[in-house]
C-alpha atoms as an extended CHARMM CRD file, in Angstrom:
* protein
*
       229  EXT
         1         1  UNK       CA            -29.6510000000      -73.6320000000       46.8440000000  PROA      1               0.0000000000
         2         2  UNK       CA            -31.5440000000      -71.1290000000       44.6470000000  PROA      2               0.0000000000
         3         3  UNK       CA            -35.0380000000      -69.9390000000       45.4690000000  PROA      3               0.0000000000
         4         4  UNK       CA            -36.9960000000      -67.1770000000       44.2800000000  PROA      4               0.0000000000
         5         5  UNK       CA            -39.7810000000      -65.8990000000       47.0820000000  PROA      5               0.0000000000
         6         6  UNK       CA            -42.2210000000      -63.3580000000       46.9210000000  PROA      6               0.0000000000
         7         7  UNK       CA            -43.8410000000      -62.0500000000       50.4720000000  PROA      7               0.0000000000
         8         8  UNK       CA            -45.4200000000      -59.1150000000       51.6100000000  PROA      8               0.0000000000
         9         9  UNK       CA            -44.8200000000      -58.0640000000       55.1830000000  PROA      9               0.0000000000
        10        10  UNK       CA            -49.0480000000      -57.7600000000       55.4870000000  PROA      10              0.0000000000
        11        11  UNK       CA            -48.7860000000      -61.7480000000       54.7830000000  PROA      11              0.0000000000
        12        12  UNK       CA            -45.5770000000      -63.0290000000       56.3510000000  PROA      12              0.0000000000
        13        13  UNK       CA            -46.8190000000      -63.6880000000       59.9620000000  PROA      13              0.0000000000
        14        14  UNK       CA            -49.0190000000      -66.0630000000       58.6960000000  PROA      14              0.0000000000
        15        15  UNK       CA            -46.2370000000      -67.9950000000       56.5400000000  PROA      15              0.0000000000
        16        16  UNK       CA            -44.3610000000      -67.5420000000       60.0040000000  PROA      16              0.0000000000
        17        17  UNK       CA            -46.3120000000      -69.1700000000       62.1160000000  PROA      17              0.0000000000
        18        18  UNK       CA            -46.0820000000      -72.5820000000       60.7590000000  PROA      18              0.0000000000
        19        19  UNK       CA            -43.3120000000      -72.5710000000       62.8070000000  PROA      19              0.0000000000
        20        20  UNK       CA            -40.0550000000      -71.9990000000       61.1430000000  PROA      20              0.0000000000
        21        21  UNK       CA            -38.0780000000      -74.7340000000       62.4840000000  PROA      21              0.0000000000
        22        22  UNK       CA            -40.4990000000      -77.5260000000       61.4010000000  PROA      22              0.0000000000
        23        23  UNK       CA            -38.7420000000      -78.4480000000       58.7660000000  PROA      23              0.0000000000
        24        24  UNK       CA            -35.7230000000      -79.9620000000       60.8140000000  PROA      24              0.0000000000
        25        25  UNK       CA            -37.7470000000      -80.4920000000       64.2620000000  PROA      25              0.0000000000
        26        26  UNK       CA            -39.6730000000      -83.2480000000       62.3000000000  PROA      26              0.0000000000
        27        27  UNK       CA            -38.5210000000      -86.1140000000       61.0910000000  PROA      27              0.0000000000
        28        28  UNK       CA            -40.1650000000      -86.1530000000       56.9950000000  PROA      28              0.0000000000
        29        29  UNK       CA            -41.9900000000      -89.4020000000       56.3280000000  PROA      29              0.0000000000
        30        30  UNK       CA            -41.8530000000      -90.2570000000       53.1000000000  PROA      30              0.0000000000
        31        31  UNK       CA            -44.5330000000      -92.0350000000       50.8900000000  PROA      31              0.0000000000
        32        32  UNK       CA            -44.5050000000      -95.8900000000       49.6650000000  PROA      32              0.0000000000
        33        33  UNK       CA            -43.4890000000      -94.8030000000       46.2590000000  PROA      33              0.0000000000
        34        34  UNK       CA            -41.1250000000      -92.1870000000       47.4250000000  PROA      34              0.0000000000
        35        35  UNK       CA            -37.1810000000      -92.3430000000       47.3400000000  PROA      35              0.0000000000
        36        36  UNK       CA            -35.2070000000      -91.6350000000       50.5700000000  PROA      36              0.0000000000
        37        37  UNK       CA            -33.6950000000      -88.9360000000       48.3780000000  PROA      37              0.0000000000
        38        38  UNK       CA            -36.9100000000      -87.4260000000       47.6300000000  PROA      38              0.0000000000
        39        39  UNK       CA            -37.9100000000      -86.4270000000       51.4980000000  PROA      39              0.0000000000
        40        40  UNK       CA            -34.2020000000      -85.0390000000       52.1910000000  PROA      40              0.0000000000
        41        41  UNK       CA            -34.5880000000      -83.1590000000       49.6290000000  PROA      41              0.0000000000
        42        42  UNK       CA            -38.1820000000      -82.3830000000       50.5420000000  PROA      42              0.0000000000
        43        43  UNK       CA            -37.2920000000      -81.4960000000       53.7870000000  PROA      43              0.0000000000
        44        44  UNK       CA            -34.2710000000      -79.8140000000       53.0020000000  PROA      44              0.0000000000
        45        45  UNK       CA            -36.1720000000      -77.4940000000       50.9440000000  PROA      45              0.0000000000
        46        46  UNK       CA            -38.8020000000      -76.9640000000       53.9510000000  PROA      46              0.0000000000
        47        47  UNK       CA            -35.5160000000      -75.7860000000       56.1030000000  PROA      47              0.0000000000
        48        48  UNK       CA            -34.3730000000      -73.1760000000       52.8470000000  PROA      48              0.0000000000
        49        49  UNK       CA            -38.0110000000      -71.9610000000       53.1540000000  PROA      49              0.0000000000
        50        50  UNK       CA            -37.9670000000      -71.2050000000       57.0260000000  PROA      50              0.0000000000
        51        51  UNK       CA            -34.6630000000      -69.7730000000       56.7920000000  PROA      51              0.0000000000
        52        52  UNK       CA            -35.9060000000      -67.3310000000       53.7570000000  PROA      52              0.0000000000
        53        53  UNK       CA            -38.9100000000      -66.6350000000       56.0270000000  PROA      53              0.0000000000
        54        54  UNK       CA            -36.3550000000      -65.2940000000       58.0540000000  PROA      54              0.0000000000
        55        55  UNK       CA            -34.4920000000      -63.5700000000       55.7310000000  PROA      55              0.0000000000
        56        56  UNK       CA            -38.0480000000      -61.7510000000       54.6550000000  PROA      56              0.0000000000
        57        57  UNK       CA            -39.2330000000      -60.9470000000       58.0720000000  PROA      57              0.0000000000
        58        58  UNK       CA            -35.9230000000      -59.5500000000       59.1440000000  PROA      58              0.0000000000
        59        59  UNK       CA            -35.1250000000      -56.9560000000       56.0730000000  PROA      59              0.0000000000
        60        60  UNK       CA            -39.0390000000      -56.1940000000       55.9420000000  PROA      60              0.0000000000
        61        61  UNK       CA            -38.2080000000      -55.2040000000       59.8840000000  PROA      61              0.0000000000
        62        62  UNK       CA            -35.4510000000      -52.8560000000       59.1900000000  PROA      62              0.0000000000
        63        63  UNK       CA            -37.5490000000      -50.4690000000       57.0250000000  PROA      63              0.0000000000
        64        64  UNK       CA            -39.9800000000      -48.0640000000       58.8090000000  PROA      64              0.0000000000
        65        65  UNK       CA            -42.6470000000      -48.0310000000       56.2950000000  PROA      65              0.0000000000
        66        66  UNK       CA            -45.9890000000      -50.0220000000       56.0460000000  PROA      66              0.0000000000
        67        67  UNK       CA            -45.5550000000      -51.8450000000       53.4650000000  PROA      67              0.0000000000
        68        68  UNK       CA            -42.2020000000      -53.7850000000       52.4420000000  PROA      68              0.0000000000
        69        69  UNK       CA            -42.1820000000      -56.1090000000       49.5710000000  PROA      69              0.0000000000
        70        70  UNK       CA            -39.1310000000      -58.4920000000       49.4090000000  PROA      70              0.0000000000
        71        71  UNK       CA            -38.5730000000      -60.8750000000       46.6090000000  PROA      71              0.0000000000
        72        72  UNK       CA            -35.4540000000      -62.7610000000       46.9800000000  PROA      72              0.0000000000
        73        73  UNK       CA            -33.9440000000      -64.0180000000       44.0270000000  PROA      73              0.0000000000
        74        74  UNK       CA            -30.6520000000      -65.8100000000       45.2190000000  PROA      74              0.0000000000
        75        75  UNK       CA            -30.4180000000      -67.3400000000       48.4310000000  PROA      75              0.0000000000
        76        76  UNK       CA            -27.3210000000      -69.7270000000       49.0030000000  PROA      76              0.0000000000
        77        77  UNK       CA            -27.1440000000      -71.4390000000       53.2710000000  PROA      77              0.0000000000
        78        78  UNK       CA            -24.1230000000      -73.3200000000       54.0030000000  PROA      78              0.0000000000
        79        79  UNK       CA            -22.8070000000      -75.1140000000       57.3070000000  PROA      79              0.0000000000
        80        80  UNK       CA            -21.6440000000      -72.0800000000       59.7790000000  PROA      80              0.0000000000
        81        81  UNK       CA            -21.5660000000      -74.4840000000       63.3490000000  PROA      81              0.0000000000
        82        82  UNK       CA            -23.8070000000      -77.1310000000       64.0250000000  PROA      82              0.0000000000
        83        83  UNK       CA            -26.4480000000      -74.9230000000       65.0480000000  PROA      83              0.0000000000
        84        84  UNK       CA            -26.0300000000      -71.5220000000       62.2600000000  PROA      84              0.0000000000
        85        85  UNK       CA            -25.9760000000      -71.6520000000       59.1190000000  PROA      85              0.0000000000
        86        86  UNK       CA            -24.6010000000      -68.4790000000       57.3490000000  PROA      86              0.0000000000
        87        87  UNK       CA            -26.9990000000      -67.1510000000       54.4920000000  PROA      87              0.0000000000
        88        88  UNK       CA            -26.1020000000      -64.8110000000       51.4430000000  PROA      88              0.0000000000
        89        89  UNK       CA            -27.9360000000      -64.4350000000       48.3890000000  PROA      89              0.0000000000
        90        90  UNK       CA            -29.5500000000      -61.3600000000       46.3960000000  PROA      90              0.0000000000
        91        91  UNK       CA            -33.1630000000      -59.8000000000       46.2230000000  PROA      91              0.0000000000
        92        92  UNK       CA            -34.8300000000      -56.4610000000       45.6170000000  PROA      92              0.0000000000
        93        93  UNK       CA            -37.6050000000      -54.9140000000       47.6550000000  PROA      93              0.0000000000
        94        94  UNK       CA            -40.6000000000      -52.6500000000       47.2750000000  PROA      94              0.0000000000
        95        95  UNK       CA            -41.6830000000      -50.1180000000       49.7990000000  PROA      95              0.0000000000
        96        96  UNK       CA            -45.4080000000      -48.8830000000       50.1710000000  PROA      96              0.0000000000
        97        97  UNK       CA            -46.1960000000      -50.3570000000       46.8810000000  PROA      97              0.0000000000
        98        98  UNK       CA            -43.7060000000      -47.9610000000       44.2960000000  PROA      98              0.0000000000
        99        99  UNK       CA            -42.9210000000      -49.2220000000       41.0760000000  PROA      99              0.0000000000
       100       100  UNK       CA            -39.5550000000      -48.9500000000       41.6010000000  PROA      100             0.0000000000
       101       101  UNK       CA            -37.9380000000      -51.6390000000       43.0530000000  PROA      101             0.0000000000
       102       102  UNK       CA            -34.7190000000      -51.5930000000       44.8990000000  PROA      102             0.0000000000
       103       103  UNK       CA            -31.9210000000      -54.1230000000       44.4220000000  PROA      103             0.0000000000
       104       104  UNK       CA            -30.0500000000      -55.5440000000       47.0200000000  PROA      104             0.0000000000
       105       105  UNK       CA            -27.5350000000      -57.8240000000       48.4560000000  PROA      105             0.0000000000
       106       106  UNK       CA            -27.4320000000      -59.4020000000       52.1830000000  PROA      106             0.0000000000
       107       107  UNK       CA            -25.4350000000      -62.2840000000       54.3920000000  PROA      107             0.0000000000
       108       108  UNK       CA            -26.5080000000      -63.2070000000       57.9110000000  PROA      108             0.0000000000
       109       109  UNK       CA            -26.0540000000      -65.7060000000       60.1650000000  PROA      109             0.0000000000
       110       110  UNK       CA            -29.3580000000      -67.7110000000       61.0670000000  PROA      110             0.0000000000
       111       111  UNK       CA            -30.0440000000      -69.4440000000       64.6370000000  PROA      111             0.0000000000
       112       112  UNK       CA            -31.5340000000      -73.2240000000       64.1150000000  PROA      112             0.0000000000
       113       113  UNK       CA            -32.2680000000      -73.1600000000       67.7500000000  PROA      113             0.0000000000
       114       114  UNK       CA            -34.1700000000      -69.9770000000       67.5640000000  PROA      114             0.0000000000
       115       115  UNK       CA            -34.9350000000      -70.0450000000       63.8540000000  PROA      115             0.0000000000
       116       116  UNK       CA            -34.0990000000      -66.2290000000       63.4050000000  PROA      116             0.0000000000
       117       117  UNK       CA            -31.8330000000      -64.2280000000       61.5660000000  PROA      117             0.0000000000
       118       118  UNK       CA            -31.3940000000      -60.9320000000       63.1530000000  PROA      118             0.0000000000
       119       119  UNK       CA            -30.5360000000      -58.0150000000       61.4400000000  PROA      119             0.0000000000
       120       120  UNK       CA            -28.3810000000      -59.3490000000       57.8190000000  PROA      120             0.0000000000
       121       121  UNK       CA            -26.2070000000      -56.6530000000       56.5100000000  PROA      121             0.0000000000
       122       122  UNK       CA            -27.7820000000      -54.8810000000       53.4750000000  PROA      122             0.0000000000
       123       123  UNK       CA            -25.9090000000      -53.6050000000       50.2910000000  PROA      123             0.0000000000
       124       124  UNK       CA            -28.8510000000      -51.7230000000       48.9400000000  PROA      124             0.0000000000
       125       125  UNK       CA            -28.4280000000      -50.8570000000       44.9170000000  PROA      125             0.0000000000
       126       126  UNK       CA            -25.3800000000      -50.8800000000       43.3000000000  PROA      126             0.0000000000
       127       127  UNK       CA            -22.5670000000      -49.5490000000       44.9910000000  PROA      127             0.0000000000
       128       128  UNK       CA            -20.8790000000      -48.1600000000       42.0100000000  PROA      128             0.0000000000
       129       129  UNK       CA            -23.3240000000      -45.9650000000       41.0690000000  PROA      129             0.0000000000
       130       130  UNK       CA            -22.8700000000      -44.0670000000       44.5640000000  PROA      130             0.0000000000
       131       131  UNK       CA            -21.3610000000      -40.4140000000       43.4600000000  PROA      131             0.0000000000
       132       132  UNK       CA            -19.4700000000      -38.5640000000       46.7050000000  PROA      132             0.0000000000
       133       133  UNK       CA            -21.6280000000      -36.3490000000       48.4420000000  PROA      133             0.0000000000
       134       134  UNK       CA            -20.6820000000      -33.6620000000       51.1470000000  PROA      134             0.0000000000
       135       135  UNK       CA            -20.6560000000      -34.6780000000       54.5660000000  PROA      135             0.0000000000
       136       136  UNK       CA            -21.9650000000      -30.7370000000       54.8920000000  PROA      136             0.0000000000
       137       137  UNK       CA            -24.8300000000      -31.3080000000       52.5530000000  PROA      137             0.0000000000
       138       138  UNK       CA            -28.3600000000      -31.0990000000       53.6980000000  PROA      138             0.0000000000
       139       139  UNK       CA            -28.6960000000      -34.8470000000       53.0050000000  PROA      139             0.0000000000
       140       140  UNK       CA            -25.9050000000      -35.6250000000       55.2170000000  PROA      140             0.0000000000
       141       141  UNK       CA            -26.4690000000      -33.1060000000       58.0840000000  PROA      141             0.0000000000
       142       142  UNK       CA            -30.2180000000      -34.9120000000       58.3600000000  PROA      142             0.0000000000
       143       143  UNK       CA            -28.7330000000      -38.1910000000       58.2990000000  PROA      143             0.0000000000
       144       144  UNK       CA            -26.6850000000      -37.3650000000       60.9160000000  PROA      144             0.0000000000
       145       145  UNK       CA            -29.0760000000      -36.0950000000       63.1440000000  PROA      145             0.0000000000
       146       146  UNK       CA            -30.5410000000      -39.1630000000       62.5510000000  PROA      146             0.0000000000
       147       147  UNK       CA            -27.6140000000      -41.2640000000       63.2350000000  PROA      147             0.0000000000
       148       148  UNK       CA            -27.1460000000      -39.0220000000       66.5930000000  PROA      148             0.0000000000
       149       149  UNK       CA            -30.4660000000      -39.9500000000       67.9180000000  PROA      149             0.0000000000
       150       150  UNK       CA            -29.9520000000      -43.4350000000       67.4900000000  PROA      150             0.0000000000
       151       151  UNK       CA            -26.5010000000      -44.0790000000       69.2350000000  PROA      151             0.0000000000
       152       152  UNK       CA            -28.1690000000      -41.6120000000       71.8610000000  PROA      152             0.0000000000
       153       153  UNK       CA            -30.8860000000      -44.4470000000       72.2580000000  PROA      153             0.0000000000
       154       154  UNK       CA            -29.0640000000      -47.3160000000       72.5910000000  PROA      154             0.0000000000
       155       155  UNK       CA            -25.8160000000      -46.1490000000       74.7860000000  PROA      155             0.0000000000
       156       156  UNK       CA            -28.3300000000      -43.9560000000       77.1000000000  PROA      156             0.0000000000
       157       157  UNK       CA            -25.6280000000      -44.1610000000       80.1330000000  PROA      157             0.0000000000
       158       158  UNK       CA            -23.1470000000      -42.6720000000       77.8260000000  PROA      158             0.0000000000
       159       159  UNK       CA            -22.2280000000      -39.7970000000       76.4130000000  PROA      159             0.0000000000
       160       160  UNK       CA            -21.3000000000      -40.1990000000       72.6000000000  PROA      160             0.0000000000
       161       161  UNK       CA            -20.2380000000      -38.0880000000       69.8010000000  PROA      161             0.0000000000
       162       162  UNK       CA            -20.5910000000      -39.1490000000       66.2220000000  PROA      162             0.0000000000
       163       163  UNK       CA            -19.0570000000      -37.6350000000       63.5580000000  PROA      163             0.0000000000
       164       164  UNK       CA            -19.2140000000      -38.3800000000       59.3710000000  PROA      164             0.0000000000
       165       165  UNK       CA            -16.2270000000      -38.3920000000       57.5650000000  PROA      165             0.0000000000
       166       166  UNK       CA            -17.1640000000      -39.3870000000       54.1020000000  PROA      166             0.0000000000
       167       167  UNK       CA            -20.5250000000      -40.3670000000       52.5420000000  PROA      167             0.0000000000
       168       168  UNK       CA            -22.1940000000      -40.8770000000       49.1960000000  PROA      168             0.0000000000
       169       169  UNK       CA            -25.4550000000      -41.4790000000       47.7130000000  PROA      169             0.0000000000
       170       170  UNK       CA            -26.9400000000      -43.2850000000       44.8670000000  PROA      170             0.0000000000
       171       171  UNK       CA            -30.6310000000      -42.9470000000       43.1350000000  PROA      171             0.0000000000
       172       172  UNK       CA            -32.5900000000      -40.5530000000       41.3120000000  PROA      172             0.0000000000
       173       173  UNK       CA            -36.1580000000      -41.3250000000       41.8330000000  PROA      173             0.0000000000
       174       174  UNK       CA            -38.2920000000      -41.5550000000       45.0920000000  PROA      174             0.0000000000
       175       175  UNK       CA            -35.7350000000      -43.0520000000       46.9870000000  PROA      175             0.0000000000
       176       176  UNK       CA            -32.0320000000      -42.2230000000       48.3780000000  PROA      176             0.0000000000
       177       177  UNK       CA            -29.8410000000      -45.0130000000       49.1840000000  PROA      177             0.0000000000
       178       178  UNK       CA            -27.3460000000      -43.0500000000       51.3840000000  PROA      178             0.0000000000
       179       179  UNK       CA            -23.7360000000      -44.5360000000       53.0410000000  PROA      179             0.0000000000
       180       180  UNK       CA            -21.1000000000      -43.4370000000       54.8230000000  PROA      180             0.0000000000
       181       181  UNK       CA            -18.4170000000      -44.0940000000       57.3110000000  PROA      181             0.0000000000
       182       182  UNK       CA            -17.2540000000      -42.3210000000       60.3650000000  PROA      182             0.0000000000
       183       183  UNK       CA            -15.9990000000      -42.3100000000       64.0750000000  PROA      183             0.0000000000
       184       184  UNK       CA            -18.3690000000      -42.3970000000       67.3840000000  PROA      184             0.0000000000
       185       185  UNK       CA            -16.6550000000      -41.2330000000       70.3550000000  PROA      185             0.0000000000
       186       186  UNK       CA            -17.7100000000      -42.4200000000       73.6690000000  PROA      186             0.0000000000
       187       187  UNK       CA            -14.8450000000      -40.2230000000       75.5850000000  PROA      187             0.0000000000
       188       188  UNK       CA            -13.0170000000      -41.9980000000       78.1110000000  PROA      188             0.0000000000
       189       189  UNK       CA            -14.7420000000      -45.3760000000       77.1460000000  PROA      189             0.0000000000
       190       190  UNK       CA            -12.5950000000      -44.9500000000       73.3970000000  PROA      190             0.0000000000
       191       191  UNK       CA            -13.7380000000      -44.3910000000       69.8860000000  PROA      191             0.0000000000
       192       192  UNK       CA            -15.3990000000      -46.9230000000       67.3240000000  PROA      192             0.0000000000
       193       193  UNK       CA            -15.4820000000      -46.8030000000       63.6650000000  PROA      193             0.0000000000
       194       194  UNK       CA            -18.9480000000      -47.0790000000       62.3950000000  PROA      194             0.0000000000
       195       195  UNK       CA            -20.6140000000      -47.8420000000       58.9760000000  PROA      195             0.0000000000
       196       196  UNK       CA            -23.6400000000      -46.3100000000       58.0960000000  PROA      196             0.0000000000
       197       197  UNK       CA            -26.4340000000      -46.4740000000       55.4440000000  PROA      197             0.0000000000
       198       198  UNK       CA            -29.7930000000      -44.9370000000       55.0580000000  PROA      198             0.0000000000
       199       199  UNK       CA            -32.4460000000      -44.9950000000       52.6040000000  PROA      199             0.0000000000
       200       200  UNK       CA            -34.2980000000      -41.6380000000       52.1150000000  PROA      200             0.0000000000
       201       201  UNK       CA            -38.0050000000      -41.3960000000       50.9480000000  PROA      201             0.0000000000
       202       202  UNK       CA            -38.1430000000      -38.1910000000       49.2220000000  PROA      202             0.0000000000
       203       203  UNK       CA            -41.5610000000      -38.0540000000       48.2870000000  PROA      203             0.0000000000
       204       204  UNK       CA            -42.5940000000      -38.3410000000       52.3380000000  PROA      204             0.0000000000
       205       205  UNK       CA            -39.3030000000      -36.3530000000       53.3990000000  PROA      205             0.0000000000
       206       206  UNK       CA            -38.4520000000      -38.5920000000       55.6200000000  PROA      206             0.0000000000
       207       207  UNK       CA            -35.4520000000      -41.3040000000       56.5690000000  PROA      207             0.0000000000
       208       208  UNK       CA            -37.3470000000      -45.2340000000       55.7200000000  PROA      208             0.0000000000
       209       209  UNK       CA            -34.2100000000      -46.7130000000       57.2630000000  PROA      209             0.0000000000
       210       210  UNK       CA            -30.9390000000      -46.1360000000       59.3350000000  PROA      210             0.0000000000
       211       211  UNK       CA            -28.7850000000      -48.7330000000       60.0400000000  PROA      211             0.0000000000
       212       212  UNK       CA            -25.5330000000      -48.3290000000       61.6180000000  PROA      212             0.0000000000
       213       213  UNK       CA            -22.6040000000      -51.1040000000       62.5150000000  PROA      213             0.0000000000
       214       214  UNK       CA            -19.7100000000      -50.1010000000       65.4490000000  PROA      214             0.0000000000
       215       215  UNK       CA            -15.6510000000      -52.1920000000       64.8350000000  PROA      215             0.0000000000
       216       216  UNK       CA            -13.5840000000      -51.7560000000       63.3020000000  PROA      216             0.0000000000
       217       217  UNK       CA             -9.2940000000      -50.8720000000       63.9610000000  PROA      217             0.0000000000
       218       218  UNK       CA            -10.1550000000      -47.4880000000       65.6090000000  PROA      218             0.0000000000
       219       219  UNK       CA            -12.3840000000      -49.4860000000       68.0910000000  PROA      219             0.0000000000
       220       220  UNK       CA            -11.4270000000      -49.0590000000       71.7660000000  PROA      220             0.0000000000
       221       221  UNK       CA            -13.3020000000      -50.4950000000       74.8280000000  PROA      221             0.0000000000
       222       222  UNK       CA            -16.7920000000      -50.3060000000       73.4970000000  PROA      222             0.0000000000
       223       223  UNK       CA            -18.0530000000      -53.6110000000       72.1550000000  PROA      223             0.0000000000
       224       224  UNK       CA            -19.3320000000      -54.4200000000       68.5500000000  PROA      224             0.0000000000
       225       225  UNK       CA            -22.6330000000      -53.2880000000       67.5690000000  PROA      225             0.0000000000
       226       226  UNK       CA            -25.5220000000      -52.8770000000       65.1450000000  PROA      226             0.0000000000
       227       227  UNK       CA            -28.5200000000      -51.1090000000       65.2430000000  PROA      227             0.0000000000
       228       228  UNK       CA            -31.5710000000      -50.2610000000       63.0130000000  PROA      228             0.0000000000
       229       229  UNK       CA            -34.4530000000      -47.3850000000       63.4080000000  PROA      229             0.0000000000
């Protein structure tokens, strides 16, 4: 399946609220003159529309800025269980209305029951134009800070430690995409390997989005987890 969709988060709640599982909680009627093939397909297509909805609303949430554009160019859903489907495809995205666009990759899992897709993992830009960057740069010491603050919020009856070991960043103009990799340690509870990724606004001086994902071999007694600011 290949769809190309352009929303803006200002207009999405509105394509939302048609409910996003109508296309598979109704049965499609189809006109005298139309095939039985024609309303699978037509409803088929209503179900790859509700699941890019999702797509949309979800990446749109995962950037704090006011204005997200996501156009998604490639979006392929296949058979996961008989309620998920998993979802991969390609897009780009606009923040606060910059001419530069940002490219970017994704997979998720969605929910039929709940029609949602939370939180798809982003490859933002091309990862081979990353360069290395110093985990004792300036970029990387404010990243951490704000990686810090985050773990801080979500494991609030724990005490936890994060530390980068290698990072790298990619982009010249208004905005940084920024990744890394590195080791939270919860003390007695064990230590997790964590992913990280970041995209930096440096016009406003300020982080637009920090993601980071816990697993990995080093993980020890604290569960899987991902979490956006």
């Amino acid at each position: 399946m290949i769809r190309t969709l352009l929303v803006s988060l200002g207009t999405l709640s509105v394509f939302a609220a048609s409910s996003l599982f109508a296309g598979n909680a109704t049965p499609v009627t189809a006109a005298p003159q139309a095939s039985v093939h024609d309303a699978r397909v037509e409803s088929g297509d209503r179900i790859d529309d509700a699941i890019a909805a999702a797509v949309i609303g979800s990446i749109s949430r995962q950037f704090d800025a006011r204005d997200v554009t996501v156009q998604l160019e490639r979006v392929s859903v296949t058979p996961a269980s008989i309620q998920d489907r998993q979802v991969d495809g390609r897009g780009r995205l606009r923040i606060d209305g910059d001419a530069e666009w940002l490219p970017f990759e994704f997979a998720g899992l969605y929910d039929m029951a709940s029609a949602e897709v939370t939180y798809p993992r982003l490859q933002l830009g091309d990862a081979r134009a990353a360069a290395d960057v110093s985990t004792d740069s300036s970029l990387a010491r404010s990243f951490d800070r704000q990686i810090t603050q985050a773990l801080a919020a979500e494991f609030q009856s724990q005490q936890v430690h994060w530390t980068l070991a290698q990072a790298s960043a990619a982009g010249s103009g208004r905005f940084i995409r920024f990744d890394g990799r590195g080791t939270a340690d919860f003390g007695a509870d064990g230590s997790s390997l964590a992913r990280v990724e970041g995209v930096y606004d440096t016009r406003a001086g300020r982080w637009l989005r920090v993601h980071y994902e816990l697993g990995g071999e080093a993980d020890s007694g604290v569960g899987p987890s991902v979490a956006t600011l």
